[in-house]
N, C-alpha and C positions, 0 to 999 in steps of 0.2 A: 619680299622679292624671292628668298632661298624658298620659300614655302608654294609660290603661285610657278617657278620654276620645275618644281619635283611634282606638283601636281600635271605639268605640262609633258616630263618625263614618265610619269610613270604610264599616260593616257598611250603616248608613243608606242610603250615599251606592250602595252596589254595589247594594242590595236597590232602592233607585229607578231605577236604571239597567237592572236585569235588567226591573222591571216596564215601561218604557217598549220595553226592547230586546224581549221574549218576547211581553209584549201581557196579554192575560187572564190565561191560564198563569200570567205572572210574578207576578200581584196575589199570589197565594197566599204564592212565594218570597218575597216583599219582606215579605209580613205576619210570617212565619215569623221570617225577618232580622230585622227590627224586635222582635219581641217577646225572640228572642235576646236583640238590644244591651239593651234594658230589662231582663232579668234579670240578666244579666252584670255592666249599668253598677248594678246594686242591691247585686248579690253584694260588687263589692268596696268601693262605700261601708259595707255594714254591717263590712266588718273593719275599715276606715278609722277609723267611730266606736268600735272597742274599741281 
């Protein structure tokens, strides 16, 4: 759980960082990132609940 969480944090934290570093460009990357860490952080709560 602490491990699939910080993997989730850290994807956040790069994708904020690309869009502040790249500028416009980066909105795109970070949105992409972001929606990643959300299906990722889903995928393995739902094995979690089985």
């Amino acid at each position: 759980k602490v491990k699939d969480r910080t993997i989730v944090a850290i994807i956040s934290i790069v994708a904020i960082t690309f869009m502040v570093y790249i500028g416009h460009n980066g909105a795109m990357i970070s949105l992409l990132a972001i929606i990643m860490g959300f299906y990722f952080g889903r995928e393995t709560g739902d094995q979690e609940v089985e």
